[in-house]
Structure formats: structure tokens, C-alpha cells
C-alpha positions as CSV (number, residue, x, y, z in Angstrom):
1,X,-39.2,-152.5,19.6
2,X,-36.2,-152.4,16.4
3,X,-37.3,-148.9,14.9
4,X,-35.6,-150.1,11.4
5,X,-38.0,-153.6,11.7
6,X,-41.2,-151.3,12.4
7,X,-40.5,-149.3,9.6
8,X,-39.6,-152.0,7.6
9,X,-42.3,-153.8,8.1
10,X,-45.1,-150.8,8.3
11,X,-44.2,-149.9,4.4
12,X,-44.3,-153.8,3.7
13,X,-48.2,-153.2,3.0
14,X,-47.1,-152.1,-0.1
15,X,-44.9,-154.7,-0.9
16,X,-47.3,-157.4,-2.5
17,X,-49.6,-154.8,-4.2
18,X,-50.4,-155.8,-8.0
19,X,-49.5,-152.5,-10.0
20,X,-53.0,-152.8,-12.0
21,X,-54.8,-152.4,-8.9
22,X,-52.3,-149.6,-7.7
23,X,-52.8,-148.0,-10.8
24,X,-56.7,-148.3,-11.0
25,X,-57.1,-147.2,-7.4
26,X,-54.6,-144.3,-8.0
27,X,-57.2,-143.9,-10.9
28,X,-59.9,-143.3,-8.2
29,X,-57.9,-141.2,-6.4
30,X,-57.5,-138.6,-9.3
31,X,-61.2,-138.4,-9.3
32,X,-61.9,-138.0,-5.6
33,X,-61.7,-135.4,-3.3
34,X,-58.6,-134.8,-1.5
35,X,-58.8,-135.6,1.9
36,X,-58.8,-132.0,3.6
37,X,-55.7,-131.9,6.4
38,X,-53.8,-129.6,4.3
39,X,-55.9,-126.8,3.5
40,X,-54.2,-123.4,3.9
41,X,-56.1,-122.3,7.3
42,X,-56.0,-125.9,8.8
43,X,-52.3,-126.1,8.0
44,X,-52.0,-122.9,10.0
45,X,-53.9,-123.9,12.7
46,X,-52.3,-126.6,13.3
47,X,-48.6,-124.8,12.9
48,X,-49.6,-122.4,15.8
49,X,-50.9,-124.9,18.0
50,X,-47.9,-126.6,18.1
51,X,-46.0,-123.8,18.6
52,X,-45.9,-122.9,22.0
53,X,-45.2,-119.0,22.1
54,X,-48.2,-118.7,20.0
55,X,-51.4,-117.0,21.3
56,X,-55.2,-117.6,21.3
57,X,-55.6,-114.3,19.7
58,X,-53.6,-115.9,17.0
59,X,-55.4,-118.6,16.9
60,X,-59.0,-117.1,16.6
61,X,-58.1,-114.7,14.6
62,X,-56.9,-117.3,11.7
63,X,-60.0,-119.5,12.7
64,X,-62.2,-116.6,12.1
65,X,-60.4,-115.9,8.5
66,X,-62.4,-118.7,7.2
67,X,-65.8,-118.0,8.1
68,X,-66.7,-122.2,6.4
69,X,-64.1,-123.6,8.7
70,X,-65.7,-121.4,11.8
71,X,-69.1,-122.5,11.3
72,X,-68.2,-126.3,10.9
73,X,-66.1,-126.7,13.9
74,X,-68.6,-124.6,16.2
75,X,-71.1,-126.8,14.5
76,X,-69.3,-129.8,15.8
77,X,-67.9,-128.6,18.5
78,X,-71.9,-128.0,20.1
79,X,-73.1,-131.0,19.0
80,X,-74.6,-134.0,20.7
81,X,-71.9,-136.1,18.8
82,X,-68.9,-133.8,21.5
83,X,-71.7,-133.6,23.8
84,X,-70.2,-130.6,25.7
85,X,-73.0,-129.2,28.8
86,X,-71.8,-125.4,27.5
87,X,-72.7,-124.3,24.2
88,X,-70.0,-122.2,22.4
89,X,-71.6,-119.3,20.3
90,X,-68.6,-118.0,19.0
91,X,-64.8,-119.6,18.1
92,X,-63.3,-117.4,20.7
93,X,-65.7,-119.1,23.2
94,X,-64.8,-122.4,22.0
95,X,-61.0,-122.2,21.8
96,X,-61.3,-120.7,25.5
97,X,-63.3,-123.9,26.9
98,X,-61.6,-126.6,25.4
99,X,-57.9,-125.0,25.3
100,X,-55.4,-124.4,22.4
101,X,-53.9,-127.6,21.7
102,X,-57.5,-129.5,22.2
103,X,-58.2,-127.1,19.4
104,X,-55.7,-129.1,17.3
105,X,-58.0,-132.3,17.7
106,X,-61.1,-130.2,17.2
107,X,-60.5,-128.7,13.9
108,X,-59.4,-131.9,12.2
109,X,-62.2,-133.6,13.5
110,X,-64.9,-131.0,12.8
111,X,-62.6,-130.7,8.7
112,X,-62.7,-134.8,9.1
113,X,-66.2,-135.1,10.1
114,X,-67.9,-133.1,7.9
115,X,-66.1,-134.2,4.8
116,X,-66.9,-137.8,5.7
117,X,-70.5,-136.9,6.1
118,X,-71.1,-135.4,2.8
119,X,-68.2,-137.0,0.2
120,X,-69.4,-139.2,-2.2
121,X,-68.4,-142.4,-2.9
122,X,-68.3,-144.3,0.5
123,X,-71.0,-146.7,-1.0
124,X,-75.0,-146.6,0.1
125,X,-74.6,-149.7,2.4
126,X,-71.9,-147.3,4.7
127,X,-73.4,-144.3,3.3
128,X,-74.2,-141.7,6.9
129,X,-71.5,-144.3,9.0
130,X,-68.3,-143.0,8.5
131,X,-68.1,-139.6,10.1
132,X,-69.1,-140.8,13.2
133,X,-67.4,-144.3,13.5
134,X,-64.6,-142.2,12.5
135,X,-64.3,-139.3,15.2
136,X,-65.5,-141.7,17.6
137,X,-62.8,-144.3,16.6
138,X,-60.0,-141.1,16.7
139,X,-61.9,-139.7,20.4
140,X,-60.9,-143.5,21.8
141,X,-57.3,-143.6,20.2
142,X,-56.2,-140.5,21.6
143,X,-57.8,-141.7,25.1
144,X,-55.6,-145.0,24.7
145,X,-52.3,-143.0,24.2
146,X,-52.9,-140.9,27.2
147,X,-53.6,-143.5,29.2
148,X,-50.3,-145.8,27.8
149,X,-47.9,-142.8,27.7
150,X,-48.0,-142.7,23.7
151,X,-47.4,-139.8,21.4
152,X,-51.5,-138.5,20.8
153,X,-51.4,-137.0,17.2
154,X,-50.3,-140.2,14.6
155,X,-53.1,-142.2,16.7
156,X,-56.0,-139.5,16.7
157,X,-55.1,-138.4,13.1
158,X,-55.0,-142.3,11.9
159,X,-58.1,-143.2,13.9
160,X,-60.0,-140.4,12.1
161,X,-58.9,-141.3,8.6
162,X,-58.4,-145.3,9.8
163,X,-61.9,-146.2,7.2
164,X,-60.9,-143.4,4.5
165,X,-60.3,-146.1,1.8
166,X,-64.2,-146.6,1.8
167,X,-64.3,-143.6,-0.3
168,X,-62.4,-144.9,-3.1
169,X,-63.2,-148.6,-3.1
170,X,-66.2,-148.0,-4.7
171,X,-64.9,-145.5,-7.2
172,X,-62.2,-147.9,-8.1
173,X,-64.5,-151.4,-8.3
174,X,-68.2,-150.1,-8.4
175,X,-70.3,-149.3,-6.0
176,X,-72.9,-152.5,-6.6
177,X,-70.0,-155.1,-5.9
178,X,-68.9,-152.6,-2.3
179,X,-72.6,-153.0,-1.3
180,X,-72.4,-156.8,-1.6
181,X,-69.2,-157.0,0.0
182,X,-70.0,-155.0,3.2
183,X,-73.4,-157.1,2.8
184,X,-71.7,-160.2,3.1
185,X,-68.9,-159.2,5.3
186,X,-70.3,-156.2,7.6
187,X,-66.8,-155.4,8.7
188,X,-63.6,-156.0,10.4
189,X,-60.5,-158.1,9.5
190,X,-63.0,-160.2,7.9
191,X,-63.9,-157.8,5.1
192,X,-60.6,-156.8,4.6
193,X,-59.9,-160.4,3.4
194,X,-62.8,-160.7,1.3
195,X,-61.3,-157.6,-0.2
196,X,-58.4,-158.5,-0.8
197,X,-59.6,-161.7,-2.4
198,X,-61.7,-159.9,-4.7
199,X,-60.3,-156.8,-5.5
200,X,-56.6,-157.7,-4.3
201,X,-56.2,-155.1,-2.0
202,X,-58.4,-154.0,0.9
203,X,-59.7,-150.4,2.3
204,X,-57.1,-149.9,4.8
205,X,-54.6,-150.1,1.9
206,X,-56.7,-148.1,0.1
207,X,-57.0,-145.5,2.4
208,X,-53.2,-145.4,2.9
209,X,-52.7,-144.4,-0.7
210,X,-55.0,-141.8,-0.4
211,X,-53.7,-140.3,2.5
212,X,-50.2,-140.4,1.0
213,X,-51.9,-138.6,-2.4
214,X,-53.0,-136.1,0.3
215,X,-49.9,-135.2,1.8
216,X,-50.4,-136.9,5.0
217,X,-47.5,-138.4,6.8
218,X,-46.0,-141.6,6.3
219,X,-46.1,-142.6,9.6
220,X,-50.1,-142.0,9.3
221,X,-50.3,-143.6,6.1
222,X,-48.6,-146.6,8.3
223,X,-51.1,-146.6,11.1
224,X,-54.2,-146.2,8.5
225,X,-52.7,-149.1,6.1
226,X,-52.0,-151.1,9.3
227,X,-55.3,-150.9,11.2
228,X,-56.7,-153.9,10.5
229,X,-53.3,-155.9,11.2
230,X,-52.0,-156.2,7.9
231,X,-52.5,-159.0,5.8
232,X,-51.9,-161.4,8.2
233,X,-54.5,-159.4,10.6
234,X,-51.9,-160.1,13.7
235,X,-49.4,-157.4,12.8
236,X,-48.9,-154.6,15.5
237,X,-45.7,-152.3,14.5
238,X,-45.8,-149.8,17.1
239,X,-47.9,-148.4,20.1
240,X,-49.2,-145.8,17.7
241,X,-50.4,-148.7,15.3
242,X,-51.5,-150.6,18.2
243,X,-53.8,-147.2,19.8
244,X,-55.9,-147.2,16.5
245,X,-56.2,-151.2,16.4
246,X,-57.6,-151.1,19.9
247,X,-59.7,-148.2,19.4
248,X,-61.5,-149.8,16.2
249,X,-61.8,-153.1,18.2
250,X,-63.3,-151.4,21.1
251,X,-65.5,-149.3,19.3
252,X,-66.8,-152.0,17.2
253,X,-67.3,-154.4,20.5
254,X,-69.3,-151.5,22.1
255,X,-71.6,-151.3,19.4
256,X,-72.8,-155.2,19.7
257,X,-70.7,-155.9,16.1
258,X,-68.3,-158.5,16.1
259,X,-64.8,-157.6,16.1
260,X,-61.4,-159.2,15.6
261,X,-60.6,-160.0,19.5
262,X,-56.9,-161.5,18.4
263,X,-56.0,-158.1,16.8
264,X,-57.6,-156.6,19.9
265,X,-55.8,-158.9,22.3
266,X,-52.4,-158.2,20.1
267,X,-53.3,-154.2,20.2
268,X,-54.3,-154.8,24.2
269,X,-50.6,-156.8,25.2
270,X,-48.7,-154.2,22.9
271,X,-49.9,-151.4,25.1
272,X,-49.6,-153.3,28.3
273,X,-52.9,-152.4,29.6
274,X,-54.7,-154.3,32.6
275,X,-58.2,-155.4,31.7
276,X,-60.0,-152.8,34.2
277,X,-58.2,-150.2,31.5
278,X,-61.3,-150.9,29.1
279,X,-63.5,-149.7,30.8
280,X,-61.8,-146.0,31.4
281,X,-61.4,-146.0,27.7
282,X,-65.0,-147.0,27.2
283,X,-65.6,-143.3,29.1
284,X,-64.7,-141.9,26.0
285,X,-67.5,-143.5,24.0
286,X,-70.1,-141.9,25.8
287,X,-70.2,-138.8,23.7
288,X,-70.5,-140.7,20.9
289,X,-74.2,-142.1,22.0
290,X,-76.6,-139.6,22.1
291,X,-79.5,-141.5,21.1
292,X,-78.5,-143.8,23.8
293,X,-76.0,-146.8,23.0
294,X,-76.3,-150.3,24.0
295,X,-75.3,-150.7,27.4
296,X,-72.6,-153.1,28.3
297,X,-73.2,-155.0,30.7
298,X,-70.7,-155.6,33.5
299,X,-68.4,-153.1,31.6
300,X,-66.7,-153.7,28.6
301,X,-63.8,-155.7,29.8
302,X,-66.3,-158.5,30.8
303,X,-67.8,-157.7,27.4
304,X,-64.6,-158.3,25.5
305,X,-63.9,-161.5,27.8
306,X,-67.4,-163.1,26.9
307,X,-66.5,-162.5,23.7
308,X,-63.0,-164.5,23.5
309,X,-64.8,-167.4,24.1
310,X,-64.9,-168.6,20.8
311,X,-64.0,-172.1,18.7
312,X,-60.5,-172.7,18.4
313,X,-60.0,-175.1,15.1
314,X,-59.8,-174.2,11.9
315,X,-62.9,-176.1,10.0
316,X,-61.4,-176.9,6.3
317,X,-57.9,-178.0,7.9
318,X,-58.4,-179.2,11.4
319,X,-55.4,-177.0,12.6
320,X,-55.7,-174.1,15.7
321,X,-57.3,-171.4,14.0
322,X,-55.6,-168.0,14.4
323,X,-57.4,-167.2,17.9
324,X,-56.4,-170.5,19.7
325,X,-52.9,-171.0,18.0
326,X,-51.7,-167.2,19.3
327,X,-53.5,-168.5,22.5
328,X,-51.4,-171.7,23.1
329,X,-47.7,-169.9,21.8
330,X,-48.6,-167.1,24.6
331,X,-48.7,-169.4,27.0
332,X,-45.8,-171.1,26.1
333,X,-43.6,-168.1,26.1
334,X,-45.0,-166.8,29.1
335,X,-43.9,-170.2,31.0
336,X,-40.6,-169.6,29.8
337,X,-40.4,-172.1,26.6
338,X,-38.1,-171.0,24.0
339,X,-38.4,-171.8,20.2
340,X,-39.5,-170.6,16.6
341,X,-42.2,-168.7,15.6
342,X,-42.5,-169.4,11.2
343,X,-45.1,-168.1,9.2
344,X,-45.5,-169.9,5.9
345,X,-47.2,-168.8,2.8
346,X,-48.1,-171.1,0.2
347,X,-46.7,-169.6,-3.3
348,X,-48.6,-168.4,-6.0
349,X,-51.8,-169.5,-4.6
350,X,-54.1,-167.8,-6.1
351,X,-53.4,-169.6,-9.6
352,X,-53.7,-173.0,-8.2
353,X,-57.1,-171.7,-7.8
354,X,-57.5,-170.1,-10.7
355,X,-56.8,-172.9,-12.4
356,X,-57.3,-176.0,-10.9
357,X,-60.4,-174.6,-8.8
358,X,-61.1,-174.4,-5.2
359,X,-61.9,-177.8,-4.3
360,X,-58.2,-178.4,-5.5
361,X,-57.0,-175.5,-3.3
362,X,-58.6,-176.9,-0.1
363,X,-56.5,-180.1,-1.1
364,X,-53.7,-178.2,-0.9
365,X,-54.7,-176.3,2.2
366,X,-54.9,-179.4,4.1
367,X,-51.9,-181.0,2.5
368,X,-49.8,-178.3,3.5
369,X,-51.4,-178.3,6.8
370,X,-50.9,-181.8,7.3
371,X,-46.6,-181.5,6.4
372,X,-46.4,-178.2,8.7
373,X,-48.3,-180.0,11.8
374,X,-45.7,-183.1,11.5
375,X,-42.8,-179.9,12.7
376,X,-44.5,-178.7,15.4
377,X,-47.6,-176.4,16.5
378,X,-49.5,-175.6,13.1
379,X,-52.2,-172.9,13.1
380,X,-53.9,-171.6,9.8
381,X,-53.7,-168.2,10.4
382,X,-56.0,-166.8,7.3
383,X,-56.1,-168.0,3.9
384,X,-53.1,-169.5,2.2
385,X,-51.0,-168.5,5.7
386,X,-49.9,-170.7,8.2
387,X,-47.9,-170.4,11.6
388,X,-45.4,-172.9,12.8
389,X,-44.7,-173.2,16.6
390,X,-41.2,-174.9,17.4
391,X,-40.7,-175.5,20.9
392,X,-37.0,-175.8,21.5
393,X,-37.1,-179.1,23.2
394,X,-35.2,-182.5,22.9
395,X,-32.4,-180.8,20.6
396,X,-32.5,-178.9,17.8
397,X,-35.6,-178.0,15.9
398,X,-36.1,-178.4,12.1
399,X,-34.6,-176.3,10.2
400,X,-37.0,-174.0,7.8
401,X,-35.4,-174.8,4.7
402,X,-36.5,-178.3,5.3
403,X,-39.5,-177.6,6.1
404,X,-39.6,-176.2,2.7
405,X,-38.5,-179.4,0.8
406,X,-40.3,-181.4,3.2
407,X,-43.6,-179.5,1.5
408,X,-42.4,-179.6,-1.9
409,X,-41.8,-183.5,-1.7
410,X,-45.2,-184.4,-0.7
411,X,-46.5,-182.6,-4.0
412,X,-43.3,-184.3,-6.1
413,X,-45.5,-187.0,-7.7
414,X,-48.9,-185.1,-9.4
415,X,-47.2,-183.6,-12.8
416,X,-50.0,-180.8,-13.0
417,X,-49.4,-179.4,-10.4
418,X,-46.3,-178.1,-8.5
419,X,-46.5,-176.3,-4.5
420,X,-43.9,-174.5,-3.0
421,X,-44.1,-172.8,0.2
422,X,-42.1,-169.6,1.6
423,X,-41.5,-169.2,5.0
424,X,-39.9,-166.2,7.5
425,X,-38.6,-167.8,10.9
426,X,-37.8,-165.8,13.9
427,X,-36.5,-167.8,17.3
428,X,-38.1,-166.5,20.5
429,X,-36.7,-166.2,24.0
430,X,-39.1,-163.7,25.4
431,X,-42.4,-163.7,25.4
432,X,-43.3,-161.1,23.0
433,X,-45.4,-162.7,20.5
434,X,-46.2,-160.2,18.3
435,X,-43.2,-159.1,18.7
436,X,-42.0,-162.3,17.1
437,X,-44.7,-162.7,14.7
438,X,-43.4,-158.9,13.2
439,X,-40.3,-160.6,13.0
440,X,-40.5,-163.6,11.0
441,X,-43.3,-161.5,8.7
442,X,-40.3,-159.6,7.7
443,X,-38.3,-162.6,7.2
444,X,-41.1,-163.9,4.8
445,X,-41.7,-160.8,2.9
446,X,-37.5,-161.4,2.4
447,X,-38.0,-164.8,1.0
448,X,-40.7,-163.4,-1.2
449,X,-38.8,-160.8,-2.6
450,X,-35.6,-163.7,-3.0
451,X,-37.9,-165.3,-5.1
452,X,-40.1,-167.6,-3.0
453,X,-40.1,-171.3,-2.7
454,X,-37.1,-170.7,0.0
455,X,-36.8,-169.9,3.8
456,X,-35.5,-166.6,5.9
457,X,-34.2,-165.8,9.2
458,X,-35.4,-162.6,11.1
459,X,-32.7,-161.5,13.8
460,X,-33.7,-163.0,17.1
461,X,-34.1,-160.8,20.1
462,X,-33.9,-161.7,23.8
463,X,-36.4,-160.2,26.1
């Protein structure tokens, strides 16, 4: 994949944030703990395990300088969380068993776990649910990038601090309206759009700007800001990125919850695994289940399967829902049609509500629905968001700008009320969906940033 468009659009997260709730969560953020990756003895631990002339003796000997750090990672390191069969009594035995650069991964989680355990803030209804979902969600994304070939630190170092945001949401809005949230919304892509909606951002953006207030890399602060796919929930910048997704997804699914199968199926193509890949990576999740975890059945690749099986239509608008439209453009790609992929955000949409309520809104919803569905393949993707599939077939397709007028004409006659639509438009010729879809988000954030009520292009690339 373009390393400009991943960047490009990893930072996007940011793009669309409202400064007040920057500034109040940056507010929070003052008052919180730092997260703790760059005290002075983890910083050094982690300089000399990635320097490769360096010795254990150099290594134990820093671990042992802080007697706090010692204690927690042989605490961690011997406990049924790891689930190690030899006990380590000292941190000379327990840098010998697991090896120097394991020892990387087994301070920051040991740092990571017990600071997640005992920081305040994380709200009572996830209150003792963090540390673990946590290192178990960081144990699975390092297992995915050794199985797919991909760099191991951004995704075990993301997947540890994916959910860190749930320490400052409820500094930042109140702990009472966090319980009733996660109440409502247990967890997923799902919450993060009831977030969004109520607070106007979510916890995986929340996190990222604690992590970047805490020194971490950028390309972590991606990854953590990104895990639940981005606004759209569909967005999958890089393998990194893609490690976490499937390791939240995965661990979620194990645990009976339900989870966002067209992120996972996203994270899953991105990485190029077979199906019978699951169920390796669910070998890493045994540690996590001392008490016993629910057994899946049949493995957890039949698990995820049974799952997919949901409803495909999208009840307010009667269009493909997100699952079944990324389901039909697959396949069309993969049988060799060619075409446009658009995503399409209605403008301003929010004050439509705001002001002439949501029964209005719907109204909108469908008549926007309704205008898109006349081009082509329309899917309501989440919200105000819709995706256009073009097939290129019997000449050439519509152009986007059109498609643009073609919305704002059907509102022309009511005087209160005026709907424009922006839209990002990528053409396709290989079958890289989410490939695609990063594309034309790009293009989209573009015609935001031009103003709205207009159309981009993204670059098209061939497969």
C-alpha cells in the first residue's frame, strides 16, 4: 500500500475533531496519569534490548535498579494471567527463561498491566477489565504479526494501550454518563459511534491523544486511534493497524461478545490469512483463561463464520447495511468487475438534527439514500455515511460531482431546509477493497477540507 496515503489517512482521525472537545479532553489529560512507557528504567530497558551487543547482565542489573519495576514484572511474569509451568523467583531467572528481547514485551506489559489495574478513572462499569483485555489483546497482536511477517512492536505496544482512552472519557464527560454508555453499548464499533454522537469523539481517539501527551510514537498513536476502524469502522491503514483490529475482534469473539465481523473480515483480507490461521492465533488466548474460558466450539474460525451470518439491510433506509454492501463489492472485484468505490457524507448533519429533530433527519437519511441507490450499489455504511458502488458497465459511470447536484436538487424545493452531500471517489481495478475504501476516504476528507458540498478524486491504483 501508498505509504504517503496511509499516513495521510492514519492522522485524518484528527481531522474532524471539534477543538472544545480537544481541548476538554486535553483537559483530562492534564489531570491523569501519564501513561508509563517512558519512565527512566523502562526507557532503558527497552534501549538495551534493542541493541544487540547488549548483555543480560546489563539488562538485570538495570531491572534490578528499580526494585517497584522488579517486583511487578516477576509478579506478572508468574502469574496465571502468563501462565508460565516454571515459576521465576528472581529477574535474572526470568530474563533467562523467556529471553532478552521477550523481555521487551514483558516489561511493558507487566508497566501496562499493572497501571491499567489500579488507575483511576476507567469508569465502574469497565472498572477490573482493562488490564487484562488489554495484555490479552497485545499477547494476540504480536501472535498475528508473527504469523503475517509484520513488524511485532507498533502492534503489541498498540494492542496494549488499544482501550487507554477509557481512562480519560470519564474524566473528560463524567463517569455516570460512561456507565450508561458502555451500559447501553457494551463495546465495539458500536460504542465508539454512540461516543462519538454524544461526546463527538470516541475512546480510541481519546486514547490517541493520550498516548501522544505521553510521548508515544505516532505511528502507535495511529494504530490506537485507528483500532476500531476509524469513523467509518472499515478503515485498515496498514498491517500494523490491521494486527490490533484483528486481535480486538478475535478476542472479543472468544469471549462470547459480539464484535464487528466487517472490521474483522477487513483486518483478516489485509493480512492475507486463510481461515485455519484463527485458530493458531486463538493458541495465544489460552493464557489468558485461567478460570477456564468459554470453549469454542469447532475452533474459532467456525466461530467467526457462524457469526457472519447476519441481516444484510439497513432497517431505517432499506439499503445494504455495511456487512452485506462490502460483501456484494468483494465479490464483484474479485470476478474481475471494475468501477468506483464513493463514500458520501451528508454535510453538517448533525444541525439538521439539532434543529429540525430526528424524525427530519431519517427523512433525509432515506432521501439521500434513495438519490444515491438511482447511481448504483448504495450501502449505508453508519450514520450520515453512505457507499456508492459503480460498476463500470454500459459506458461511462456518473460522474461524482453529479451525483452531488443530483442530491442537492431533490432538496431544491423545501425553503427551511438546505442538504448538500460530499463525496471522495476512488476507481477500482483490483480487488482491494479496503484498499479502495482508504482511498476515496481520503478523497472525502479532501472535499471536506475544500469546503464540502463538492466531490474528490483519490488516485486510482491497479492491482
Amino acid at each position: 500500500m501508498d505509504r504517503v496515503l496511509s499516513a495521510e489517512l492514519a492522522g485524518a482521525w484528527r481531522f474532524e475533531l471539534d477543538p472544545e472537545v480537544e481541548q476538554r479532553v486535553a483537559d483530562a489529560i492534564e489531570r491523569a496519569e501519564r501513561l508509563p512507557l517512558l519512565d527512566r528504567t523502562v526507557r532503558r530497558v527497552l534501549e538495551l534490548t534493542e541493541d544487540d551487543d547488549s548483555t543480560i547482565g546489563e539488562l538485570v542489573s538495570v531491572l534490578e535498579s528499580d526494585p517497584t519495576l522488579t517486583a511487578n514484572i516477576l509478579r506478572y511474569a508468574n502469574s496465571a494471567f502468563v501462565g508460565r509451568p516454571v515459576r521465576a523467583k528472581t529477574i535474572r531467572q526470568a530474563v533467562t527463561m523467556v529471553g532478552r528481547r521477550a523481555t521487551r514485551q514483558l516489561c511493558l506489559e507487566a508497566v501496562t498491566f499493572r497501571f491499567f489495574e489500579s488507575a483511576p478513572g476507567n469508569g465502574r462499569a469497565s472498572l477490573g477489565q482493562l488490564h487484562i483485555h488489554s495484555a490479552t489483546v497485545a499477547g494476540v497482536a504480536a501472535a498475528a504479526a508473527r504469523v503475517t511477517g509484520t513488524p511485532g512492536e507498533v502492534p503489541h505496544l498498540a494492542g496494549l494501550l488499544h482501550d487507554c482512552g477509557k481512562l480519560v472519557m470519564p474524566m473528560a464527560f463524567g463517569a455516570d454518563e460512561l456507565d450508561q454508555l458502555a451500559t447501553d453499548f457494551p463495546g465495539g464499533s458500536d460504542r465508539a459511534a454512540a461516543e462519538r454522537e454524544r461526546f463527538g469523539i470516541d475512546h480510541a481517539q481519546a486514547g490517541a491523544l493520550l498516548a501522544a501527551a505521553s510521548g508515544v510514537d505516532d505511528e502507535v498513536v495511529a494504530s490506537i486511534a485507528m483500532h476500531h476502524g476509524g469513523r467509518r469502522g472499515i478503515a485498515v491503514p496498514s498491517r500494523e493497524i490491521a494486527c490490533v483490529q484483528l486481535a480486538n475482534g478475535l478476542v472479543t469473539t472468544f469471549f462470547g461478545a459480539e464484535t464487528d465481523h466487517t472490521l474483522l473480515d477487513l483486518a483478516i483480507d489485509r493480512l492475507e490469512l486463510a481461515p485455519e490461521a484463527l485458530d493458531q492465533l486463538a493458541e495465544s488466548l489460552t493464557p489468558a483463561t485461567p478460570g477456564g474460558a468459554p470453549a469454542v466450539e469447532g475452533g474459532l474460525s467456525s466461530r467467526v463464520a457462524e457469526l457472519e451470518r447476519l441481516a444484510g439491510t439497513d432497517e431505517l433506509t432499506g439499503l445494504a447495511n455495511r456487512r452485506r454492501w462490502m460483501a456484494t463489492v468483494r465479490g464483484a472485484l474479485r470476478q474481475g468487475v471494475t468501477g468506483e468505490v464513493l463514500l458520501c457524507d451528508i454535510d453538517l448533519f448533525k444541525q439538521i438534527n439539532d434543529s429540525q429533530g430526528h424524525a427530519t433527519g431519517d427523512l433525509v437519511l432515506c432521501e439521500v439514500g434513495r438519490v444515491l441507490a438511482r447511481h448504483g450499489i448504495a450501502g449505508r455504511i453508519g450514520g450520515d455515511e453512505f457507499a456508492l458502488w459503480i460498476p463500470r458497465e454500459g459506458g461511462a459511470p456518473v460522474a461524482p460531482e453529479a451525483i452531488v447536484a443530483d442530491v442537492e436538487r431533490a432538496f431544491a424545493g423545501d425553503p427551511l431546509m438546505s442538504v448538500t452531500v460530499s463525496i471522495g471517489a476512488i476507481e477500482v481495478d483490483g480487488d482491494d477493497l479496503a484498499e479502495a475504501i482508504e482511498g476515496a476516504d481520503v478523497a472525502l476528507y479532501a472535499a471536506k477540507a475544500a469546503g464540502r458540498r463538492c466531490a474528490r478524486r483519490a488516485q486510482a491504483r491497479a492491482a
